[in-house]
VOROTOR-448473 format. One record per residue (C-alpha): residue number from 1; z, y, x; residue in one letter. Coordinates in Angstrom, 1 decimal, always signed. Layout:
residues N
+-----+--------+--------+--------+----+
!   i !      z !      y !      x ! aa !
+-----+--------+--------+--------+----+
! NUM !      Z !      Y !      X !  A !
...
+-----+--------+--------+--------+----+
end
This chain:
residues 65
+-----+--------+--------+--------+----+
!   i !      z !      y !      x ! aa !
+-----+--------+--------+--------+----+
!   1 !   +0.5 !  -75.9 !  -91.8 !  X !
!   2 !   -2.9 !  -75.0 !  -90.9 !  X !
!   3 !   -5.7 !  -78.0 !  -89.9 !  X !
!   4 !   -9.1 !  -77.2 !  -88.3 !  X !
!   5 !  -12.1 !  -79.8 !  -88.2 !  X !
!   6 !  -15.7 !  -79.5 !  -87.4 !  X !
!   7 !  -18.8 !  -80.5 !  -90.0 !  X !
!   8 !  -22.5 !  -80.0 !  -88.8 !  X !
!   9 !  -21.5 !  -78.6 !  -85.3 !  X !
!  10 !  -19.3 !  -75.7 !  -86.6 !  X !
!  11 !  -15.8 !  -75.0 !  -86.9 !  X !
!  12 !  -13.3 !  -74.5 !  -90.0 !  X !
!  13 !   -9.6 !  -73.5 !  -89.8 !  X !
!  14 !   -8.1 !  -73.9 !  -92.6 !  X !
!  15 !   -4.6 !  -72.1 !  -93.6 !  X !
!  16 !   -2.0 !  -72.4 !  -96.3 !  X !
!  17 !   -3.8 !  -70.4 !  -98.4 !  X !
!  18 !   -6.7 !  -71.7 !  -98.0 !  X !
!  19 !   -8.5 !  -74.3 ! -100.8 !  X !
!  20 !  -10.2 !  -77.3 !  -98.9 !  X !
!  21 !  -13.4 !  -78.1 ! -100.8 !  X !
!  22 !  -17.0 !  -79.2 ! -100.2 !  X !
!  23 !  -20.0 !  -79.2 ! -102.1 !  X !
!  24 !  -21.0 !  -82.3 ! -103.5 !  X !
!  25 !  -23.7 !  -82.5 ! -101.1 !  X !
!  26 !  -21.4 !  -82.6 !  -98.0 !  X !
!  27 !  -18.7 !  -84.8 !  -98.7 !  X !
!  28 !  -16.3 !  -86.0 !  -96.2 !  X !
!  29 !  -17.8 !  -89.8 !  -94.9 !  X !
!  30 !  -16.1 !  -92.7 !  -96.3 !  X !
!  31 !  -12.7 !  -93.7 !  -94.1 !  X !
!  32 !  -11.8 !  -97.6 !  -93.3 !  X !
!  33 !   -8.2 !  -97.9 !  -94.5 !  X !
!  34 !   -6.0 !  -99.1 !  -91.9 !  X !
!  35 !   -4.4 ! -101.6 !  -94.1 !  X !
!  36 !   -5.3 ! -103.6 !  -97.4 !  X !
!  37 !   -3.1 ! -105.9 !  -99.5 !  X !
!  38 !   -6.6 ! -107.9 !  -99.6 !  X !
!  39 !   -7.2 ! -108.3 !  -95.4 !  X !
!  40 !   -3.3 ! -110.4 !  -95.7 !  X !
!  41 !   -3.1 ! -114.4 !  -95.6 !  X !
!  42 !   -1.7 ! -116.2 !  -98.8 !  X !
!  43 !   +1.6 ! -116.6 !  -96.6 !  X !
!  44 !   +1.8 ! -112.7 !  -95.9 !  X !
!  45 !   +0.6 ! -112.0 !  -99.1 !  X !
!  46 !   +3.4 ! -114.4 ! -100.6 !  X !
!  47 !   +6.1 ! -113.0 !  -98.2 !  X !
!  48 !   +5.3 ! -109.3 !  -99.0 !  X !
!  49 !   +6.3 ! -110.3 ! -102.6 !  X !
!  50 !   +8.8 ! -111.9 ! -101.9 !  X !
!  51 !  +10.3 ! -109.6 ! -100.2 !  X !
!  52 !   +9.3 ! -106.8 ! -103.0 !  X !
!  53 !  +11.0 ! -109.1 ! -105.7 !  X !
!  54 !  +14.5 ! -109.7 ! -103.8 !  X !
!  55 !  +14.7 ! -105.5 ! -103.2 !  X !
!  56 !  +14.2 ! -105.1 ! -107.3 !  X !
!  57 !  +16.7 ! -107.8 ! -107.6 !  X !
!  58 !  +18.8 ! -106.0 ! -105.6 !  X !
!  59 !  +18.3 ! -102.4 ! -107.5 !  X !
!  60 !  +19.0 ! -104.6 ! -110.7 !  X !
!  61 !  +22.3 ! -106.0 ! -109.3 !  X !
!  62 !  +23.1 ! -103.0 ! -108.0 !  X !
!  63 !  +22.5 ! -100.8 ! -111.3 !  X !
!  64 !  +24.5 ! -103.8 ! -113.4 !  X !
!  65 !  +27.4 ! -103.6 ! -111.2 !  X !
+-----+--------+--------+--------+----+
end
């Protein structure tokens, strides 16, 4: 699966073969992540775990059977 971006006003296209690296002067700029554990309410935050703690319960029950 080849991907093709641009840095300084020119072009790459990368293929499979290909190794994507960049000096250490030239990294790729810092991303915002589209979602953090730490952006949640205490509600969310609780209900997420929750959530996480019935499915292992679940996989436990499941594996005891």
């Amino acid at each position: 699966m080849a991907h093709s971006h641009s840095h300084h006003g020119h072009d790459h296209a990368h293929g499979p073969g290909h190794a994507h690296s960049h000096g250490p002067a030239t990294p790729h700029p810092a991303q915002p992540a589209p979602w953090s554990i730490l952006r949640m309410t205490l509600l969310s935050r609780l209900g997420a775990a929750l959530v996480v703690s019935a499915g292992l319960w679940a996989v436990v029950l499941l594996a005891m059977r």
